[in-house]
N, C-alpha and C positions, 0 to 999 in steps of 0.2 A: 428462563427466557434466553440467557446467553449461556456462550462457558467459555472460559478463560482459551489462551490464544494456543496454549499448548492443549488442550484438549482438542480444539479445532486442529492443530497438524495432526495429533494422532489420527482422529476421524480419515483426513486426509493421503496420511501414511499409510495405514490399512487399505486403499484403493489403490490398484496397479496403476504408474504411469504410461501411458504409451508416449512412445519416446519417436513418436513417427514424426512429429513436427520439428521434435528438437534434431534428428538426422536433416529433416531439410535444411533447416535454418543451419547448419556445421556443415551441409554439400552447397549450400549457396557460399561461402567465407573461408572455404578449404585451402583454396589457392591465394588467398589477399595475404600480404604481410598485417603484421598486426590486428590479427583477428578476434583475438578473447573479447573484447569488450563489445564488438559490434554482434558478436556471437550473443555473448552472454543481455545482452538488450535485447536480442531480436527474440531469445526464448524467454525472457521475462514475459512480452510481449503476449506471447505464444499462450503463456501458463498462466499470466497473474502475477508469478513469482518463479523464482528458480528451484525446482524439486531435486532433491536430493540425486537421486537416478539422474540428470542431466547436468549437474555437475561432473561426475564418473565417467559418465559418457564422451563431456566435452573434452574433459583429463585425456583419454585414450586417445581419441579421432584427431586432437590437436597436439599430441603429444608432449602436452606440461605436465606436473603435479596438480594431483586436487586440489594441493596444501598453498596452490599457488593460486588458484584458482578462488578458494575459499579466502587469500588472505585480499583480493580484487572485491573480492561480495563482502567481506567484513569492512573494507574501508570506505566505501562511496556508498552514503544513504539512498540515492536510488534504488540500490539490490534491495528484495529481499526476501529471505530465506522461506518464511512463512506467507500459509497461502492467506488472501487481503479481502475485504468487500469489494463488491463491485462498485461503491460508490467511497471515494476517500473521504468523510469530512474533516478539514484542516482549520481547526482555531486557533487564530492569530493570538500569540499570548504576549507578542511585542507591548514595549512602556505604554504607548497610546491605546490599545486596547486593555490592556489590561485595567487603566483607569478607568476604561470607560464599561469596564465589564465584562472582561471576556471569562472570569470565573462563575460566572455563572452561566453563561451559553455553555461553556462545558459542563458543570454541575446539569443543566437541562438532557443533554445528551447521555449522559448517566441514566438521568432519571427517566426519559423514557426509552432508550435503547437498552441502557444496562451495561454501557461501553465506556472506558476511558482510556486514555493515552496507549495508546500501539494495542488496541485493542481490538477486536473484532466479533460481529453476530453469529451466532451460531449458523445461521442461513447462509453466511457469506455475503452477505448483501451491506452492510456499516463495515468501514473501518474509521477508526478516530483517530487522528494526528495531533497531538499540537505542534505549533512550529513557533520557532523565536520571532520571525514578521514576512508578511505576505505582502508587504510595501502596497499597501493602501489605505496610509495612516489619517489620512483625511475623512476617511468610511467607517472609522471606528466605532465598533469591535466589527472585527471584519470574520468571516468566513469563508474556505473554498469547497464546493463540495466536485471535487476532480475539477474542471477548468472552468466552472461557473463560480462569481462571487458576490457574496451577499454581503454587503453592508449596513452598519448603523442596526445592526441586530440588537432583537430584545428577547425574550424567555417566546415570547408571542409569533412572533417571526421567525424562530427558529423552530418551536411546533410547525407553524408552516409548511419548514421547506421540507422537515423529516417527512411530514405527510404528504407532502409532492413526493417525494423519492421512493418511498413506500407506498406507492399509488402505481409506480413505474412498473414494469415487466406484463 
């Protein structure tokens, strides 16, 4: 049903990028001082994530290091490298959820996606987060799936919402 997150970039890897968005998005920032980072957003944006080929790219057209470039995507969790689902889901694993069960809304998402932590569907369509807290401890255990949040989840409610999302497209 899934496969691991590095099977999914090979998949990925094997399909040519075209890099015609990421030229736009580096001809709109060409001239701004301080540009990598609004670059490097704008083709996340673009992609999902940052492809290998548009790192290389931004290297030459902006004239830094990859190596500089790469050390900007390895330190701010925003980036990232690998291609993601279209829908993020982010279980709050903060003190208050977790008493309240957020090991097992993720144990859920295992069990019926096959996903867990920085994980991703084969389809591209899940990826799983957890995160330290989504500051909405009063909703415990809480969930985000991208900028929608579900609170006071149970095993029951969380089938739910995967069945909304996978209903979607």
């Amino acid at each position: 049903m899934t496969e691991s997150t590095d099977q999914v970039q090979e998949q990925v890897e094997e399909q040519e990028i075209d890099l015609t968005a990421a030229n736009k998005v580096i001809d709109k920032y060409l001239d701004m001082p301080g540009n990598l980072m609004p670059v490097l957003q704008a083709i996340q944006e673009e992609y999902g994530y940052i492809p290998e080929e548009t790192v290389h790219l931004t290297a030459e057209r902006l004239n830094v290091y990859a190596s500089q470039i790469y050390g900007v995507l390895t330190f701010y969790a925003q980036f990232h490298l690998k291609p993601r689902g279209k829908y993020i889901v982010r279980i709050c694993m903060g003190t208050a959820c977790h008493v309240k069960g957020a090991g097992r809304i993720a144990d859920t998402l295992v069990d019926r996606l096959g996903i867990d932590h920085a994980e991703t569907t084969e389809d591209l369509k899940f990826t799983a987060e957890h995160v330290a807290c989504i500051g909405a401890c009063g909703m415990a255990p809480v969930i985000m799936v991208n900028d929608a949040t579900y609170g006071s989840m149970t095993v029951q409610k969380m089938d739910e919402v995967i069945q909304k999302y996978q209903a979607m497209d």
